[in-house]
C-alpha positions as protocol buffer text, in pm:
chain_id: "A"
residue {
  index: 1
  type: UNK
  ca { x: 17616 y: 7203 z: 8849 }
}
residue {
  index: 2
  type: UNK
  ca { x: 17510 y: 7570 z: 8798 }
}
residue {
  index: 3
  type: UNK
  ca { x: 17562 y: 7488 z: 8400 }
}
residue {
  index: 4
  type: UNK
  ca { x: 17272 y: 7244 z: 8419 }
}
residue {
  index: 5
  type: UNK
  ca { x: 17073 y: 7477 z: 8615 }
}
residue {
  index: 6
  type: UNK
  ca { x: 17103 y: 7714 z: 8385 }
}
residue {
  index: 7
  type: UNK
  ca { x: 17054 y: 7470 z: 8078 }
}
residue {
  index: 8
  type: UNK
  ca { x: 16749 y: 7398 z: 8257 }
}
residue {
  index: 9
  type: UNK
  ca { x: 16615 y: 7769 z: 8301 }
}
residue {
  index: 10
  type: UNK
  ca { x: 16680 y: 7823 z: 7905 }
}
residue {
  index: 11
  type: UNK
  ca { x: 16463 y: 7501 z: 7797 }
}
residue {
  index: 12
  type: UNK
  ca { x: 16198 y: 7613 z: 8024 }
}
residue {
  index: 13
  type: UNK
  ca { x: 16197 y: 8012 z: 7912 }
}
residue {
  index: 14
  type: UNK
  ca { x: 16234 y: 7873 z: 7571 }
}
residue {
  index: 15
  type: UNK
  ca { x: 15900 y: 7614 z: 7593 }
}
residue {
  index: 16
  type: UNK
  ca { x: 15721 y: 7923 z: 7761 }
}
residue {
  index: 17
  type: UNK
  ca { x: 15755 y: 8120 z: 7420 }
}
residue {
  index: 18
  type: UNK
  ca { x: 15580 y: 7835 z: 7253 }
}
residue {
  index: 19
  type: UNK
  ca { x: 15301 y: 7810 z: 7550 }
}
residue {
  index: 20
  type: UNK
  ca { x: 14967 y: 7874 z: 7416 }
}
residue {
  index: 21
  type: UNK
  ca { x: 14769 y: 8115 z: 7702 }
}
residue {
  index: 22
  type: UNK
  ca { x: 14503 y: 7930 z: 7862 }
}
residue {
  index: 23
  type: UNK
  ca { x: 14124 y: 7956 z: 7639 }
}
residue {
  index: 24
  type: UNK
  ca { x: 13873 y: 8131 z: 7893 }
}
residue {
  index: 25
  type: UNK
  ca { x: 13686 y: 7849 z: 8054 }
}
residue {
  index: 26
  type: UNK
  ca { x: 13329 y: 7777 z: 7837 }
}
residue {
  index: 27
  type: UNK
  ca { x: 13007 y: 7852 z: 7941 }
}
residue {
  index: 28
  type: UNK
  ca { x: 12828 y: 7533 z: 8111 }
}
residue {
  index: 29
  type: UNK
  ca { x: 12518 y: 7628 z: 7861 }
}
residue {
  index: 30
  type: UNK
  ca { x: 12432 y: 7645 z: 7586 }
}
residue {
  index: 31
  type: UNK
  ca { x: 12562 y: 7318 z: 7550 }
}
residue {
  index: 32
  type: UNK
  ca { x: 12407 y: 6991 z: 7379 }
}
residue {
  index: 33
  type: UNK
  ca { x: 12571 y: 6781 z: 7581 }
}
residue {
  index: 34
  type: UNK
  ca { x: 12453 y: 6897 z: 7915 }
}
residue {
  index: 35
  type: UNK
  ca { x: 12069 y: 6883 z: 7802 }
}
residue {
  index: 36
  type: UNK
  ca { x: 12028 y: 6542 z: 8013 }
}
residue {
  index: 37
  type: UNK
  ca { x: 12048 y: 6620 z: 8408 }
}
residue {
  index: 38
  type: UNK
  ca { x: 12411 y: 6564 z: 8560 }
}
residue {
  index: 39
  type: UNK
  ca { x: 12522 y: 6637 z: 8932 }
}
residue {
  index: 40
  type: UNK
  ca { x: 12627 y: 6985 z: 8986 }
}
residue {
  index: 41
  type: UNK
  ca { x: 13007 y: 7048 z: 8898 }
}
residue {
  index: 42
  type: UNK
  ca { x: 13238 y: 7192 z: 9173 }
}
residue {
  index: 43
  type: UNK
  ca { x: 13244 y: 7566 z: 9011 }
}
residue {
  index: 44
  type: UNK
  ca { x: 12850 y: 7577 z: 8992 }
}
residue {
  index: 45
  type: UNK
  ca { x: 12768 y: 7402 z: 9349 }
}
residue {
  index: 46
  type: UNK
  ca { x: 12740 y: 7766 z: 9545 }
}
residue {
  index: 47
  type: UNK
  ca { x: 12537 y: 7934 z: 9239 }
}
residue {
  index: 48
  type: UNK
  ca { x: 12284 y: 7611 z: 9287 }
}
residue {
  index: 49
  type: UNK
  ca { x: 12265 y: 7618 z: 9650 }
}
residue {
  index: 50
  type: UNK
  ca { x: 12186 y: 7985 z: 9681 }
}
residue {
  index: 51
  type: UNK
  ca { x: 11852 y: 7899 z: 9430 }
}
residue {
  index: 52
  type: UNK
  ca { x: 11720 y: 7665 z: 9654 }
}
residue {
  index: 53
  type: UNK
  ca { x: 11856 y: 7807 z: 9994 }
}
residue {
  index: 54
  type: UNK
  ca { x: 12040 y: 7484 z: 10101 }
}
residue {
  index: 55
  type: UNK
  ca { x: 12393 y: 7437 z: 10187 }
}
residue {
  index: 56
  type: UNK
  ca { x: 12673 y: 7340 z: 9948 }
}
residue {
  index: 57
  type: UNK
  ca { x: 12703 y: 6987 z: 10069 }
}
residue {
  index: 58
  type: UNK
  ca { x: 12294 y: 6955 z: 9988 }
}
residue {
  index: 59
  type: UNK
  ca { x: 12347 y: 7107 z: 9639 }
}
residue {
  index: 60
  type: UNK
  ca { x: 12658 y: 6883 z: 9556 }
}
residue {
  index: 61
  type: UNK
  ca { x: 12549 y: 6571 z: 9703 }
}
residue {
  index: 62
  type: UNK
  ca { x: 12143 y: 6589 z: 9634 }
}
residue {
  index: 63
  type: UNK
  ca { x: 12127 y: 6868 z: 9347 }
}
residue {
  index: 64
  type: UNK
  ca { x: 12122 y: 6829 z: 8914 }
}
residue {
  index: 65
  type: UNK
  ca { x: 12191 y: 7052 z: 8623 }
}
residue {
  index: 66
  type: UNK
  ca { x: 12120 y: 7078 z: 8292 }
}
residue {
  index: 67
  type: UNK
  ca { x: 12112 y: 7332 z: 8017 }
}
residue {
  index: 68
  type: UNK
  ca { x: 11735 y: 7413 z: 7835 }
}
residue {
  index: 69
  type: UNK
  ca { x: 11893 y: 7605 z: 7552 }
}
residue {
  index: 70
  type: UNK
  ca { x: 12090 y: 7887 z: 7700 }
}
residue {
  index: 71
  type: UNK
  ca { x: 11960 y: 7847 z: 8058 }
}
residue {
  index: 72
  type: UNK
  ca { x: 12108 y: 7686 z: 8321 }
}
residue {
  index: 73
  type: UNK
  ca { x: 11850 y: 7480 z: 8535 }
}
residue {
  index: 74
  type: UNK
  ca { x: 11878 y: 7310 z: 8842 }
}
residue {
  index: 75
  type: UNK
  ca { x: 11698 y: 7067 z: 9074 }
}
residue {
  index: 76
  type: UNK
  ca { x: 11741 y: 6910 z: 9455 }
}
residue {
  index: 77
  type: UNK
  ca { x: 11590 y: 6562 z: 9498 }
}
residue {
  index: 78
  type: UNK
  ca { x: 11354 y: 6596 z: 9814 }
}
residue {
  index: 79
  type: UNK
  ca { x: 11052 y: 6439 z: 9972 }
}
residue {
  index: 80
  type: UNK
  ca { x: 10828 y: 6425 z: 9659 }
}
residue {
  index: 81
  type: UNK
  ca { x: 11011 y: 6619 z: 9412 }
}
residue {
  index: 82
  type: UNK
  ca { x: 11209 y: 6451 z: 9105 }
}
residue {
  index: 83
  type: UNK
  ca { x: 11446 y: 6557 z: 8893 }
}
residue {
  index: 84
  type: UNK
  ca { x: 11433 y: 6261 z: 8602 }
}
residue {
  index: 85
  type: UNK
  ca { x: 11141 y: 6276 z: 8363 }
}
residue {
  index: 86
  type: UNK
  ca { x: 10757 y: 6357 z: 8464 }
}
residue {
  index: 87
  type: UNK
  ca { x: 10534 y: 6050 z: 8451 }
}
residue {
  index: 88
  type: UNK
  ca { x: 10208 y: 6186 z: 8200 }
}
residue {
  index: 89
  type: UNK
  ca { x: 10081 y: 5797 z: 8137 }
}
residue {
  index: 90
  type: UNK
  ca { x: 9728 y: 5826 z: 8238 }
}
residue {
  index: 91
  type: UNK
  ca { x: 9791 y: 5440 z: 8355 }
}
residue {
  index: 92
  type: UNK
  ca { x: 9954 y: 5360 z: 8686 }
}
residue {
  index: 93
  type: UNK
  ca { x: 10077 y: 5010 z: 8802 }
}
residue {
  index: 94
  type: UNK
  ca { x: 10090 y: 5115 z: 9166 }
}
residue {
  index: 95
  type: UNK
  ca { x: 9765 y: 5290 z: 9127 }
}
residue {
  index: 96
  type: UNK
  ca { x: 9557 y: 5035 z: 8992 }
}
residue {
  index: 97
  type: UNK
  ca { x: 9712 y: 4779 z: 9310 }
}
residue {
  index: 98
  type: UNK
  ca { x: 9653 y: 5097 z: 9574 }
}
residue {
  index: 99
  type: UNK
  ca { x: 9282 y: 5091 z: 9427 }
}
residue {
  index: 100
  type: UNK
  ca { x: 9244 y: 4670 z: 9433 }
}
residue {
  index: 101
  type: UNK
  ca { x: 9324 y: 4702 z: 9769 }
}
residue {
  index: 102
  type: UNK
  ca { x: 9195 y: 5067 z: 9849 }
}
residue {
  index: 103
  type: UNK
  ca { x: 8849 y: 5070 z: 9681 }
}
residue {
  index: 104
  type: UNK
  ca { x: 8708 y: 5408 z: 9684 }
}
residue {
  index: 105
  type: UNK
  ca { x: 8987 y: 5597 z: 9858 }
}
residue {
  index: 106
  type: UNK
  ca { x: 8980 y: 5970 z: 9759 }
}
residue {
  index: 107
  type: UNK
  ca { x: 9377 y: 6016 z: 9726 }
}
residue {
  index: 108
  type: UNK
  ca { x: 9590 y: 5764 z: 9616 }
}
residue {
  index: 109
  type: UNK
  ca { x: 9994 y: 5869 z: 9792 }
}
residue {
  index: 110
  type: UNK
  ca { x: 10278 y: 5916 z: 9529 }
}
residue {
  index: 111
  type: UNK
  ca { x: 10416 y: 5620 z: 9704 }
}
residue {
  index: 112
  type: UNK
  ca { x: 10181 y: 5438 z: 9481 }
}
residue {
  index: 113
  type: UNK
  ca { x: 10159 y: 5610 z: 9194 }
}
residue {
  index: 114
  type: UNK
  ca { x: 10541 y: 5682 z: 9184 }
}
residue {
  index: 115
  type: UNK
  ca { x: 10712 y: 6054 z: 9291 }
}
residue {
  index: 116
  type: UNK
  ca { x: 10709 y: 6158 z: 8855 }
}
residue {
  index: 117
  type: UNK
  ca { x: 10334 y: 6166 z: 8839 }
}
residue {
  index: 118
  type: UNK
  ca { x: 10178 y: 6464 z: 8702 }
}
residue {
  index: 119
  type: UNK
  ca { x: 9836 y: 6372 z: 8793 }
}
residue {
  index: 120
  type: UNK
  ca { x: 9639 y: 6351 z: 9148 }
}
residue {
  index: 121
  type: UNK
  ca { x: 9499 y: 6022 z: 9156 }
}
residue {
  index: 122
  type: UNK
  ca { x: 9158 y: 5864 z: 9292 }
}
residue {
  index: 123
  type: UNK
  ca { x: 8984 y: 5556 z: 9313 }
}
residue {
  index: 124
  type: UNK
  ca { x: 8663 y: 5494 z: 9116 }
}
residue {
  index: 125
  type: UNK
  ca { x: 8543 y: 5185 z: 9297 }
}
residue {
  index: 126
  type: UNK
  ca { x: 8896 y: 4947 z: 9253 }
}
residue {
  index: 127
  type: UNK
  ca { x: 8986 y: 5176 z: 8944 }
}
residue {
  index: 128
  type: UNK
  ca { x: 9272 y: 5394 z: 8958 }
}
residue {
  index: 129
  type: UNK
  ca { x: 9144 y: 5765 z: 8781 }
}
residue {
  index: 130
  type: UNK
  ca { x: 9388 y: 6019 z: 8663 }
}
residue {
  index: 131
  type: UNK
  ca { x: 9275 y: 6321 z: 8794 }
}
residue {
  index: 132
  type: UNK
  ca { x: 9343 y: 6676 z: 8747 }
}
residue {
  index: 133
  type: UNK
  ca { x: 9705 y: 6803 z: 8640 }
}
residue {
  index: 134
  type: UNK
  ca { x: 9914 y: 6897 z: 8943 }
}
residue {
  index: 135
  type: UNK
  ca { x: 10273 y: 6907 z: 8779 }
}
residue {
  index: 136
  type: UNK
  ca { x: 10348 y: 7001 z: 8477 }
}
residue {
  index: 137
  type: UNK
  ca { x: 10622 y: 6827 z: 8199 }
}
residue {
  index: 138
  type: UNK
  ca { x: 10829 y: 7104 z: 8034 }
}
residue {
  index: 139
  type: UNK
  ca { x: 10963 y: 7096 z: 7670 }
}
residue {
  index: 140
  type: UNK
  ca { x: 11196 y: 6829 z: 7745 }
}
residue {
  index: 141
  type: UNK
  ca { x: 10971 y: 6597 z: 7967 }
}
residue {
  index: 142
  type: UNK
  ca { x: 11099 y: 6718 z: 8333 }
}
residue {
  index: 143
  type: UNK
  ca { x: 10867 y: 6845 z: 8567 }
}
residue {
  index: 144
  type: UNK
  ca { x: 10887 y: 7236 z: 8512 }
}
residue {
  index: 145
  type: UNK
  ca { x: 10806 y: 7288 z: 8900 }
}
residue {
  index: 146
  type: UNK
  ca { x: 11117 y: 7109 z: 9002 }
}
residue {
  index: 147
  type: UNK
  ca { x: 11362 y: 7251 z: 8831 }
}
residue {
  index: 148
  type: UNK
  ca { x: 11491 y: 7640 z: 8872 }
}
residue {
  index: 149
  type: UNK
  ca { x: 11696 y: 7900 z: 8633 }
}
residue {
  index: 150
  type: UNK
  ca { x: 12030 y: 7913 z: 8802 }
}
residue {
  index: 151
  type: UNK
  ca { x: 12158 y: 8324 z: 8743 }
}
């Protein structure tokens, strides 16, 4: 018995001379293939819920990363703010039916016009109008105001 044991030790101290020591864990950014938004990995969930000043089951459950070049950027899905890509069509399906129906109205909600819209939106008669520029789409198409460097 204590000859197998110690059979065993010697295979084990002799695979630990061939052990390669662990590679330091890489940097979430830069990296191309966390450009697109993902949720928020486990090691990154406290770093993302101190930027918004929400708690860690918020940032893992409602929260997105992604990497813009060597920054790490994140954003929490809320009320009206989205973290896929900003709407800049100048056309609006949900617009034009808010205005058939709404003729005339001076605001047209984002529950029309969709949460990604970077324009505030108005009726001209039963016309849907793209107005001014109230969001704006960053290099990549998100909306820049949604989404926050992560130190």
């Amino acid at each position: 018995m204590i000859s197998r044991v110690v059979f065993a030790a010697a295979i084990a101290v002799g695979l630990l001379r061939f052990a390669q020591p662990a590679a330091a864990a890489q940097p979430y950014c830069p990296n191309p293939a966390h450009a697109a938004p993902a949720k928020v990995p486990a090691d990154l969930v406290q770093a993302v819920a101190r930027t918004f000043q929400i708690d860690d089951s918020a940032a893992r459950d409602a929260s997105f990363v992604r990497c813009a070049g060597a920054k790490l950027l994140a954003c929490t899905v809320g009320a009206n703010l989205n973290c896929g890509k900003a709407d800049a069509s100048r056309a609006s399906t949900g617009a034009a039916a808010w205005c058939r129906e709404n003729p005339g109205s001076q605001v047209i909600p984002m529950s029309a016009t969709g949460h990604a819209t970077i324009y505030q939106w108005t009726c001209k008669g039963a016309r849907a109008v793209a107005g001014k520029t109230v969001m704006h789409a960053d290099p990549r198409g998100y909306t820049a105001e949604n989404w926050k460097e992560i130190q």
